[in-house]
C-alpha positions as CSV (number, residue, x, y, z in Angstrom):
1,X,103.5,105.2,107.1
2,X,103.0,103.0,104.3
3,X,100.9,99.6,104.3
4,X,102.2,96.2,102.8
5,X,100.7,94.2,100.8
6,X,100.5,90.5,99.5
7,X,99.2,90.3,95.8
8,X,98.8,87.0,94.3
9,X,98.7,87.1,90.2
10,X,98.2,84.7,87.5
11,X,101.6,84.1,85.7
12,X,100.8,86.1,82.6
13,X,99.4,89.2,84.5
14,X,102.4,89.3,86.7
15,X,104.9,89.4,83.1
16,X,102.5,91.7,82.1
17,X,102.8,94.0,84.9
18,X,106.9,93.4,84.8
19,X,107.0,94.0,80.9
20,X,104.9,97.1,81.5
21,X,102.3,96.3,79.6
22,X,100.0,96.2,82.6
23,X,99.7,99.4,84.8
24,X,96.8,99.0,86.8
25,X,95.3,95.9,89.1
26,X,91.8,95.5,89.4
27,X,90.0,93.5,92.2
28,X,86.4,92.8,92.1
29,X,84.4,91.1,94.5
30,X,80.6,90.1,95.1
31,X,81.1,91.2,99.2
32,X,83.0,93.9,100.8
33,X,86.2,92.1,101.9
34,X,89.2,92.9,104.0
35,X,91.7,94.7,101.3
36,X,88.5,96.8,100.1
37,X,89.1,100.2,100.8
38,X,92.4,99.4,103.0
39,X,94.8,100.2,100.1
40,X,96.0,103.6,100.0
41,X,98.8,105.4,97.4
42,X,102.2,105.0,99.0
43,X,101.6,101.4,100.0
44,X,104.1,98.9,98.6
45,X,103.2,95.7,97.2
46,X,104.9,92.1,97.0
47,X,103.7,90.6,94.0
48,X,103.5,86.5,93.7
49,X,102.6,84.4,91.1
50,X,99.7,81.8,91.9
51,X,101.3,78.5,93.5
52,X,104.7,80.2,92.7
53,X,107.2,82.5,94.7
54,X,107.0,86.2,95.2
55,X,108.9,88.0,91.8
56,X,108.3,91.6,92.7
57,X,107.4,94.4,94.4
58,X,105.6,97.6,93.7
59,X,104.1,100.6,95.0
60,X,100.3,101.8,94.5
61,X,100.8,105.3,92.8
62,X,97.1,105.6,93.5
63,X,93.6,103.9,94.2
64,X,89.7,104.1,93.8
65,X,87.6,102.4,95.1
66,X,83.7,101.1,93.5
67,X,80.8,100.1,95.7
68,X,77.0,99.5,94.4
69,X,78.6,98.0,91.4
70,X,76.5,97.4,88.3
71,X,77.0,95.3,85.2
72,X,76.7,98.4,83.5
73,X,79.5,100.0,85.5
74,X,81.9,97.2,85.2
75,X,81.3,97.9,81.8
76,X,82.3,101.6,81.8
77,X,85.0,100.5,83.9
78,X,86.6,98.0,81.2
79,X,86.2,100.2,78.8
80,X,87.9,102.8,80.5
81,X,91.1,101.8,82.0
82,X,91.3,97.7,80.3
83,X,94.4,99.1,77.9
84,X,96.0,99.2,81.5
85,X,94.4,96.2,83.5
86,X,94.6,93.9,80.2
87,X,91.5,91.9,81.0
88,X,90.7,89.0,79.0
89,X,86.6,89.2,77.5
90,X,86.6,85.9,80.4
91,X,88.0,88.1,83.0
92,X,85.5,90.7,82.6
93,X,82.7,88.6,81.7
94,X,83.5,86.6,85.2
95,X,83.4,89.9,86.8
96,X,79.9,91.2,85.9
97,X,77.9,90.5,89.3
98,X,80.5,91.6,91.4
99,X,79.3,94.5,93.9
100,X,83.1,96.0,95.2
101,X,86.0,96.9,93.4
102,X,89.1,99.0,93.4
103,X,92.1,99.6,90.9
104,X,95.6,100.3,92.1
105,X,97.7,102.0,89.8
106,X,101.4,100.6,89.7
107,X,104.7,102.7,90.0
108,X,108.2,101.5,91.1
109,X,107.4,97.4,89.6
110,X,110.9,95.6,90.3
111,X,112.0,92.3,89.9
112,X,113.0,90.3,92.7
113,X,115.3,87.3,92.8
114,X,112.4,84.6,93.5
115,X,111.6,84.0,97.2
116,X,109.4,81.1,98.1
117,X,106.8,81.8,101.1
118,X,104.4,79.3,103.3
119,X,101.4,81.0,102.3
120,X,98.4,78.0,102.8
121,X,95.2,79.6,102.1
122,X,93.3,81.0,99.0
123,X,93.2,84.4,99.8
124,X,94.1,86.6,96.5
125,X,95.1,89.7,98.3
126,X,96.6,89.7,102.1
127,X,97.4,93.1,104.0
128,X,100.7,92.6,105.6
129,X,101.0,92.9,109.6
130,X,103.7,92.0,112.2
131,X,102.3,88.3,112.8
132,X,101.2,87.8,109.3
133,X,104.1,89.0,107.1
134,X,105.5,85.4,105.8
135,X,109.1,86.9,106.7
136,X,108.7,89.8,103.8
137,X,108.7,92.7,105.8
138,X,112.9,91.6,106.5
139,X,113.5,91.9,103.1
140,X,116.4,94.3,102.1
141,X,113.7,95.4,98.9
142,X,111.6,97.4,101.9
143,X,114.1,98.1,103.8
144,X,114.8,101.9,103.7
145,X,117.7,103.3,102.4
């Protein structure tokens, strides 16, 4: 059974990812946190703009994880797959003492009609459960057909 996911995106990333243009997400963090390693292909994302609504979902078409990160890794890793991510020099530069990462690789990106959600904190990525879904999981987008 698939997971659910909450992805929270800077404005231009999200047009990016809805103009195709951007293909794969990357998250990279100094600690091992709670999404790290818990996203799996199949699982289908909600994607939200930053202080905005959620505008789409997604699912991850597939995922690999990083641990023991170096600054010369994160570099391999840019030049890599950043035709897909579309990472500013800032991003990446911002991203160079982080130990964790993983990259989902989008399929299925479509545009929802906007729905606003009571989401208070600052987490940038939330796994969806039955307490903690902010009313998504009702949606007729994951419904199944």
């Amino acid at each position: 059974m698939a997971n659910y996911h909450l992805v929270i995106l800077k404005k231009p990333y999200l047009d990016a990812i809805l103009g195709g243009q951007k293909r794969i997400e990357s998250r990279f963090i100094k600690t091992r946190r709670y999404a790290f390693g818990r996203v799996l292909p199949g699982d289908k994302l909600f994607l939200k703009v930053s202080s905005g609504p959620v505008c789409a979902t997604a699912a991850a078409a597939a995922v690999k994880n990083f641990e023991n990160l170096t600054p010369r890794q994160i570099i391999e890793i840019k030049q890599r797959y950043n035709d897909y991510i579309r990472g500013s020099d800032e991003y990446w530069q911002s991203r160079m003492n982080c130990k964790f990462g993983f990259l989902v690789w989008l399929k299925d990106v479509k545009p929802l009609e906007p729905v606003r959600i009571h989401k208070k904190d600052w987490r940038a990525w939330v796994i969806l459960t039955e307490k903690e879904n902010f009313g998504l999981l009702k949606m007729e987008a994951v419904k199944k057909p």
